[in-house]
N, CA, C and O atoms as CSV, one atom per row, in Angstrom:
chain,resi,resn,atom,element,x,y,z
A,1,UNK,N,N,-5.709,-12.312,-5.253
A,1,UNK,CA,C,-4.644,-12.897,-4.463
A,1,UNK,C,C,-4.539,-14.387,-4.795
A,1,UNK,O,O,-5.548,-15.081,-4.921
A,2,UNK,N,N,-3.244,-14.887,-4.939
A,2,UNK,CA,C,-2.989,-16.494,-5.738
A,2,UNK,C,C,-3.095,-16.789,-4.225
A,2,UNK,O,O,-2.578,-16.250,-3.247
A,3,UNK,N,N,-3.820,-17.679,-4.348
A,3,UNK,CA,C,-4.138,-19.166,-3.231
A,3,UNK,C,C,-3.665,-20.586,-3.976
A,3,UNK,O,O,-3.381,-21.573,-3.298
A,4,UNK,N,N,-3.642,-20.590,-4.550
A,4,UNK,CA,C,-3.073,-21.786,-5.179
A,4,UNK,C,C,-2.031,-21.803,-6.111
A,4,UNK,O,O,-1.716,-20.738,-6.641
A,5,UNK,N,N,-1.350,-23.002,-6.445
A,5,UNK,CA,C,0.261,-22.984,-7.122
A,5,UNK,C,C,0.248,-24.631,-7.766
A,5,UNK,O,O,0.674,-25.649,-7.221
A,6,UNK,N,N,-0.307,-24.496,-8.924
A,6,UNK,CA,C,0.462,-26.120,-9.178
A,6,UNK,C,C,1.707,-26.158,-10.426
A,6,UNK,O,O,1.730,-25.486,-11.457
A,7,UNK,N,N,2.569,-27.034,-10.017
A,7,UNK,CA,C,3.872,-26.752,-9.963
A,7,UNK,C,C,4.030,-28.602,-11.344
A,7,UNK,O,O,3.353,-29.629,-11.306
A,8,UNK,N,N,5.009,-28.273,-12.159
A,8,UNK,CA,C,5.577,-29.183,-12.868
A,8,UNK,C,C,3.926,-29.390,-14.486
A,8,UNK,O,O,3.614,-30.417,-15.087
A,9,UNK,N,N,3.552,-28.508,-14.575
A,9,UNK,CA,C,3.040,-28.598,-15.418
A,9,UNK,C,C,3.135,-29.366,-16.760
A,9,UNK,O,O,4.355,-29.467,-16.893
A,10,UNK,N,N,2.518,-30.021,-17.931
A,10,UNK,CA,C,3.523,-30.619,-19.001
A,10,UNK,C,C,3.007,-29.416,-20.245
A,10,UNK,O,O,1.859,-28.984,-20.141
A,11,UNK,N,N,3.512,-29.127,-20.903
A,11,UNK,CA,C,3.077,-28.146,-22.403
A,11,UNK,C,C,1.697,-28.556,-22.841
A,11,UNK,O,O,0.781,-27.785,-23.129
A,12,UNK,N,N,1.659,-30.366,-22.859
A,12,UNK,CA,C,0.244,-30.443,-23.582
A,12,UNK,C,C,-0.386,-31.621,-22.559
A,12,UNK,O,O,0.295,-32.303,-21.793
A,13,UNK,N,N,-1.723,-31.695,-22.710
A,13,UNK,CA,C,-2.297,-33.010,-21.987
A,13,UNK,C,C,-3.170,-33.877,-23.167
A,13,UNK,O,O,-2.742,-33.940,-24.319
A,14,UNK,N,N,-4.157,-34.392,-22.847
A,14,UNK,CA,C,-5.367,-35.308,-23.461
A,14,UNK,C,C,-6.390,-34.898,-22.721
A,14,UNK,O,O,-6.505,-34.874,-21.496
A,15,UNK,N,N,-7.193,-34.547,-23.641
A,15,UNK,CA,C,-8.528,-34.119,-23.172
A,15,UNK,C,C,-9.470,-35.555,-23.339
A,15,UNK,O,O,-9.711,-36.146,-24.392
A,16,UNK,N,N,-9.947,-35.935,-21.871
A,16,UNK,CA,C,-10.441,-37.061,-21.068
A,16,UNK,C,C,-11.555,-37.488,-21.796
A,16,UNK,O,O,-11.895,-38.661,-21.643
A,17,UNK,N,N,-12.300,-36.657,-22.683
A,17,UNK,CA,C,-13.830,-37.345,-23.453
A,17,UNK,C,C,-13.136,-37.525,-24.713
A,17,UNK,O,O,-13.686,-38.294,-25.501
A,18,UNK,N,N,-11.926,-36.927,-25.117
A,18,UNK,CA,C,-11.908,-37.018,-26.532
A,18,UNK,C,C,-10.747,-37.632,-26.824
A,18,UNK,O,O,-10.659,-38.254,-27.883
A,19,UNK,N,N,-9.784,-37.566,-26.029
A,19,UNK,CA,C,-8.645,-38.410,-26.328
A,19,UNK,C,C,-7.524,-37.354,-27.130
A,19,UNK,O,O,-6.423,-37.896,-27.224
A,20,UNK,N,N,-7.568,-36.090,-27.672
A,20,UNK,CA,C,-7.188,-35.245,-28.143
A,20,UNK,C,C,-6.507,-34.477,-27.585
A,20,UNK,O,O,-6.844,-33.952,-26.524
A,21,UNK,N,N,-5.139,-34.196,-28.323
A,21,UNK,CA,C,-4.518,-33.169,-27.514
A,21,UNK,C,C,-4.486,-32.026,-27.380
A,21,UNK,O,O,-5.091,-31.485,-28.306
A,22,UNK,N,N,-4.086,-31.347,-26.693
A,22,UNK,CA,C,-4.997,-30.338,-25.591
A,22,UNK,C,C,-3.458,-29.149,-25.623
A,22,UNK,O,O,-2.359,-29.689,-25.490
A,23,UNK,N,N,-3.499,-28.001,-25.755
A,23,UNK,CA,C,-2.132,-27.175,-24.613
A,23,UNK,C,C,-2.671,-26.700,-23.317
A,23,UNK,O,O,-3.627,-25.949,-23.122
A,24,UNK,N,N,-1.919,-27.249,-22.506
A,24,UNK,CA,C,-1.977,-26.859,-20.558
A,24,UNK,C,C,-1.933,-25.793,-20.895
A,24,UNK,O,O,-0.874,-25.645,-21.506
A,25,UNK,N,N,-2.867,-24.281,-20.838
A,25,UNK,CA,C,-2.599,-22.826,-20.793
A,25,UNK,C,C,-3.635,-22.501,-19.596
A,25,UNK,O,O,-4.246,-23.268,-18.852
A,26,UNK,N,N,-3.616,-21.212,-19.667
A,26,UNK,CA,C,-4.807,-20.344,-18.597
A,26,UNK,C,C,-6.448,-21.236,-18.566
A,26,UNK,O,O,-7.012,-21.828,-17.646
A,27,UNK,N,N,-6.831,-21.005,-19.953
A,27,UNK,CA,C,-8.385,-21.509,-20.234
A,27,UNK,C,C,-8.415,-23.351,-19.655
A,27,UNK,O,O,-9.244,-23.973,-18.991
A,28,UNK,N,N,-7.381,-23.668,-20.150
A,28,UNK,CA,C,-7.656,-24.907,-19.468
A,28,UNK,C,C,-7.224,-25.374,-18.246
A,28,UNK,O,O,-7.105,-26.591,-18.101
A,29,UNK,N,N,-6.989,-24.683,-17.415
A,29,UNK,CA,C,-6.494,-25.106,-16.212
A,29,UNK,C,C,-7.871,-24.129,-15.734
A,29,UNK,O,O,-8.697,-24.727,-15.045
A,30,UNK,N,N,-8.128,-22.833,-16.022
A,30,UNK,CA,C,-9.179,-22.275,-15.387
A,30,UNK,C,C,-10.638,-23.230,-15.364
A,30,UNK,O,O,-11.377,-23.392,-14.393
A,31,UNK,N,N,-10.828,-23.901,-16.997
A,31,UNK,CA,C,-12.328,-25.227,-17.032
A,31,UNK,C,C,-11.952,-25.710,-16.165
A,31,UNK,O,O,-12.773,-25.624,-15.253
A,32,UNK,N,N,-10.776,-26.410,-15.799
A,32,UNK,CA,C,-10.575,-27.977,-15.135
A,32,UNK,C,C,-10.769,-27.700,-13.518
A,32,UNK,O,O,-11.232,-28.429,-12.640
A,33,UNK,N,N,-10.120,-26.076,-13.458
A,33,UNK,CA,C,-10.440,-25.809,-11.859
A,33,UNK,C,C,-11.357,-25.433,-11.897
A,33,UNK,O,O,-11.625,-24.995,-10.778
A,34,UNK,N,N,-12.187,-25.286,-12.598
A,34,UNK,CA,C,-13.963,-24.740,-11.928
A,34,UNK,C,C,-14.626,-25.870,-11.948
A,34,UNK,O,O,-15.852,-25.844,-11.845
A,35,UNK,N,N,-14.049,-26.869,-12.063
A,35,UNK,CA,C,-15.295,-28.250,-11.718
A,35,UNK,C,C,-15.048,-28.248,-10.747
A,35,UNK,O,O,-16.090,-28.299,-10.094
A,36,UNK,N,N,-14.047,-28.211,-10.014
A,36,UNK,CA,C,-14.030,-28.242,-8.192
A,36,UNK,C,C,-14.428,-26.839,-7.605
A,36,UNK,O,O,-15.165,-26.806,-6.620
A,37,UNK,N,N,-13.928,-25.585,-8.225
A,37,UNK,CA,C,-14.627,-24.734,-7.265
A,37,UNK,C,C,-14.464,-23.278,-7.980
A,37,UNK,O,O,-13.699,-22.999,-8.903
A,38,UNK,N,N,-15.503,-22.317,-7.228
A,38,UNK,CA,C,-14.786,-20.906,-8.147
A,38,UNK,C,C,-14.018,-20.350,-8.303
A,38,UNK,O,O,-13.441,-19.592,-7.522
A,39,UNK,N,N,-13.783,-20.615,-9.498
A,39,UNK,CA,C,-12.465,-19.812,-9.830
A,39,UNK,C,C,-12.052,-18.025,-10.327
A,39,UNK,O,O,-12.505,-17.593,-11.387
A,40,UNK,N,N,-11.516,-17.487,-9.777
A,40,UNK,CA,C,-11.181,-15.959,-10.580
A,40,UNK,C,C,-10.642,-15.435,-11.419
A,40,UNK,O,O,-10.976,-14.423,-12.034
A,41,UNK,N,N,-9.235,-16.445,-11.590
A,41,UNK,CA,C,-8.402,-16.268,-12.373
A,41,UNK,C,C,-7.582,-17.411,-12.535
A,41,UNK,O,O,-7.551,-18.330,-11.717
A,42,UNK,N,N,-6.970,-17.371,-13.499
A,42,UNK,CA,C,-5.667,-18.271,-13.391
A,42,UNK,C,C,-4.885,-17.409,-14.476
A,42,UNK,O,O,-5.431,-16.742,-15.355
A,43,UNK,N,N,-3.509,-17.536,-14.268
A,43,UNK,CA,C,-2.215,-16.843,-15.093
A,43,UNK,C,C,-1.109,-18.377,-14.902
A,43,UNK,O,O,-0.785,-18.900,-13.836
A,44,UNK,N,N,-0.709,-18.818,-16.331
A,44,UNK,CA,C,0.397,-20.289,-16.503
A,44,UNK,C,C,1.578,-19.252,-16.482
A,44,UNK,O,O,1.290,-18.105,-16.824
A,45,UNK,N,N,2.714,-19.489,-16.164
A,45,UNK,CA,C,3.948,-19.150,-16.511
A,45,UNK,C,C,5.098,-19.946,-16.148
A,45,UNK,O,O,5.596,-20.147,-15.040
A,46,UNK,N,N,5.493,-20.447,-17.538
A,46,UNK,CA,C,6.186,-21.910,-17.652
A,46,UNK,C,C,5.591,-23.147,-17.363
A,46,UNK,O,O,4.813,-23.770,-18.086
A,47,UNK,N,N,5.943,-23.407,-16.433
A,47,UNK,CA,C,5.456,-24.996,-16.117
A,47,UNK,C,C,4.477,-24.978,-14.966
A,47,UNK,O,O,3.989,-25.997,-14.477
A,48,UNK,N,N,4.124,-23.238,-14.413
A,48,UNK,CA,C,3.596,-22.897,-13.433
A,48,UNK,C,C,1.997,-22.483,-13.853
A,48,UNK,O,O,1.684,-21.800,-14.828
A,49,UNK,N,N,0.921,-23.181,-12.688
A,49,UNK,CA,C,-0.183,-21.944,-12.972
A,49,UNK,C,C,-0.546,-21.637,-11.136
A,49,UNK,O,O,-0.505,-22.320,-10.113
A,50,UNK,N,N,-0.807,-20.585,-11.398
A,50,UNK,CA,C,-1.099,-19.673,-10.279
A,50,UNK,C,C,-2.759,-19.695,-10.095
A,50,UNK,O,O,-3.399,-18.953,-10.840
A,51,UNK,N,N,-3.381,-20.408,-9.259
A,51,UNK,CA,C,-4.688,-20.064,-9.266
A,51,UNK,C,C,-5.416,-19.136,-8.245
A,51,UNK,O,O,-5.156,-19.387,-7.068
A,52,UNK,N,N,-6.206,-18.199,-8.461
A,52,UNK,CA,C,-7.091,-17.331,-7.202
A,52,UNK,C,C,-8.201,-18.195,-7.512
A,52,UNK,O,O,-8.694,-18.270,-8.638
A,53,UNK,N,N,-8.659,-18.960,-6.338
A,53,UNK,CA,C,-9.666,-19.777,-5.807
A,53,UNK,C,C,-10.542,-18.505,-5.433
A,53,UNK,O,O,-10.091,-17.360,-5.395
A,54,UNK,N,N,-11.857,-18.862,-5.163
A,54,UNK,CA,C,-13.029,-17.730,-4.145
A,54,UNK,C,C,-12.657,-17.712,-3.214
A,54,UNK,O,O,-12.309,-16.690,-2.624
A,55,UNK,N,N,-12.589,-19.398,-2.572
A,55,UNK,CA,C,-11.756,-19.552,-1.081
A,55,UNK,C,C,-10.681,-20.353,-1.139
A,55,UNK,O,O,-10.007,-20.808,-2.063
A,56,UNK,N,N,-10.646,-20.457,0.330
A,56,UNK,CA,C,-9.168,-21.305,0.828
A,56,UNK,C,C,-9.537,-22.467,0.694
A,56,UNK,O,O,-8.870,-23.315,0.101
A,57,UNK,N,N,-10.947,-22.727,1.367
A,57,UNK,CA,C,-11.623,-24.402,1.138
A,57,UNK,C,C,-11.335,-24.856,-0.285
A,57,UNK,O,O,-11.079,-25.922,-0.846
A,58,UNK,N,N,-11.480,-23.647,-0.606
A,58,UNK,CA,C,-11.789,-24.861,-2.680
A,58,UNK,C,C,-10.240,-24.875,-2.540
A,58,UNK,O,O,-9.781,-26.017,-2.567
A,59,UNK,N,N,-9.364,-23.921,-2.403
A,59,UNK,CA,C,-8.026,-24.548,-2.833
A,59,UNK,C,C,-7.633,-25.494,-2.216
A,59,UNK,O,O,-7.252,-26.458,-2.880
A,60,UNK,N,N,-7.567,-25.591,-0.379
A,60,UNK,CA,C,-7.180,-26.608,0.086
A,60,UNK,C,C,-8.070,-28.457,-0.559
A,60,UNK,O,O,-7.363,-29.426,-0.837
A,61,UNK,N,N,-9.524,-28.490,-0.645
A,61,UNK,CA,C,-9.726,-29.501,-1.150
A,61,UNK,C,C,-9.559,-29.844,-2.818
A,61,UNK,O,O,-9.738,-30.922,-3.386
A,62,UNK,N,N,-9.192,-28.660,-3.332
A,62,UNK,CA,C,-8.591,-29.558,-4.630
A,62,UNK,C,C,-6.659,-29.683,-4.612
A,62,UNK,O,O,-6.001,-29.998,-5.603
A,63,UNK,N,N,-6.170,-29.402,-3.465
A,63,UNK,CA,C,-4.843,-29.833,-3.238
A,63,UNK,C,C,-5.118,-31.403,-2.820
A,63,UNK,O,O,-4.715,-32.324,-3.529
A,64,UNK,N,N,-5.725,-31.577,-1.797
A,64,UNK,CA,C,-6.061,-32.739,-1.290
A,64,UNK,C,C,-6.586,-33.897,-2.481
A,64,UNK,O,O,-6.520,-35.118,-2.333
A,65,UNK,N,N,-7.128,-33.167,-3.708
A,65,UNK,CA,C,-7.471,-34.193,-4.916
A,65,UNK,C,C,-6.261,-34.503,-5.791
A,65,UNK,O,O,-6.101,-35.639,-6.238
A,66,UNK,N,N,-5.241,-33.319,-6.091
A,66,UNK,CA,C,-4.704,-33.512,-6.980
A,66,UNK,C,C,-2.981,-33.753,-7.047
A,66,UNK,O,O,-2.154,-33.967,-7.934
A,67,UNK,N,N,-2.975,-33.539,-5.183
A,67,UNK,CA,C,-1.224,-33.151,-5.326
A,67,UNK,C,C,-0.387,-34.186,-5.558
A,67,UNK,O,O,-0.656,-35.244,-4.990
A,68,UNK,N,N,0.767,-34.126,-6.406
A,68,UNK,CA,C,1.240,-35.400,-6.685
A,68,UNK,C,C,0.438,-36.467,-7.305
A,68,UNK,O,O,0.317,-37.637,-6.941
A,69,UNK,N,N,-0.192,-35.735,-8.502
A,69,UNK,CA,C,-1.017,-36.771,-9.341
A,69,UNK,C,C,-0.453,-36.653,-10.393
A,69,UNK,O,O,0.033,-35.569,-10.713
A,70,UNK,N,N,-0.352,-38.171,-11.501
A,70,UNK,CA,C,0.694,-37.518,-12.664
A,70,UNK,C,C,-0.631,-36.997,-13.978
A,70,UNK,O,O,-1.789,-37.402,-14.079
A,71,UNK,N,N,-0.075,-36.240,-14.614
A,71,UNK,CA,C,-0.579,-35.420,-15.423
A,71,UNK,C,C,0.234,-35.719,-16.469
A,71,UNK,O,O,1.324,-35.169,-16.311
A,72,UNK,N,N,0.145,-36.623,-17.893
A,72,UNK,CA,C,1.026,-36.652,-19.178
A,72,UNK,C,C,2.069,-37.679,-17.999
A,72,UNK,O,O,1.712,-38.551,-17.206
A,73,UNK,N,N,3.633,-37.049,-18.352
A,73,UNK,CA,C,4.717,-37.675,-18.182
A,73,UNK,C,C,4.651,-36.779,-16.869
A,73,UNK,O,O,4.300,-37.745,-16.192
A,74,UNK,N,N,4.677,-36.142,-16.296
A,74,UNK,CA,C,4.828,-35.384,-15.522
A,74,UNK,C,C,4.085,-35.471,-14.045
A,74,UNK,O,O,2.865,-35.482,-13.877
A,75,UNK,N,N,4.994,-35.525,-13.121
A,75,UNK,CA,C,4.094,-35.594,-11.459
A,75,UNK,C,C,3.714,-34.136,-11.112
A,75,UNK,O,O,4.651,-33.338,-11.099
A,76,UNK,N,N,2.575,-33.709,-10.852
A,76,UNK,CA,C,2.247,-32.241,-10.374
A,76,UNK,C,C,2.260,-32.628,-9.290
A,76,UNK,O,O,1.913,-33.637,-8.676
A,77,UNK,N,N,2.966,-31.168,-8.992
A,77,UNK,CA,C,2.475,-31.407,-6.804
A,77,UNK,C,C,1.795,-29.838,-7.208
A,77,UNK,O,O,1.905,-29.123,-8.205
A,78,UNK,N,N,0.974,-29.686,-5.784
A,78,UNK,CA,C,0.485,-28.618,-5.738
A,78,UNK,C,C,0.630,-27.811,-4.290
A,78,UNK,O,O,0.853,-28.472,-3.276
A,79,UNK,N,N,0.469,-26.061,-4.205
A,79,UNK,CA,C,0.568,-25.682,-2.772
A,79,UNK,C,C,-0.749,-24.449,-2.771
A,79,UNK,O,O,-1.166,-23.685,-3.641
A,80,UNK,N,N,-1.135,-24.709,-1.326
A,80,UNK,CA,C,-2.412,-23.991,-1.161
A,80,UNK,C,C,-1.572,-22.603,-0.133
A,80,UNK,O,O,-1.289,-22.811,1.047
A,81,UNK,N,N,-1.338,-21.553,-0.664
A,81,UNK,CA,C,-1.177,-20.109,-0.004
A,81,UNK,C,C,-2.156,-19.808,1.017
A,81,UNK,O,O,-3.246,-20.139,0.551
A,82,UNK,N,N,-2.283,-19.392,2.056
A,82,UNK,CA,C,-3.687,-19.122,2.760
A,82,UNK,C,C,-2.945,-17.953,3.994
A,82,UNK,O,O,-3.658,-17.416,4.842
């Protein structure tokens, strides 16, 4: 079940140790969300990724980290389903 939604995605980012560019897909949105919490899945579609958190806590506190943070050129907002 998707508990999480972050919204305005960009095609590519910079990967933070290396400076290298990166494509925003599943695998990397799934690494980046398991530093905050467990993750099950993630599925991108378009500019969208859909995340199933373990819980509601991990989604609600990584909304609270990330919503409306810019990412590339792009502002992500994010929404926690619960």
């Amino acid at each position: 079940k998707v508990n999480f939604i972050i919204k305005n995605l960009p095609k590519y980012g910079l990967k933070q140790h290396t400076n290298e560019t990166t494509e925003v897909n599943s695998k990397s949105i799934h690494d980046t969300m398991n530093e905050f919490g467990k993750v099950n899945d993630v599925i991108v579609f378009r500019d969208n990724a859909y995340v199933w958190f373990e819980s509601n806590n991990e989604a609600k506190h990584v909304h609270s980290l990330i919503n409306n943070m810019q990412l590339g050129k792009n502002i992500i907002t994010t929404k926690v389903l619960a």
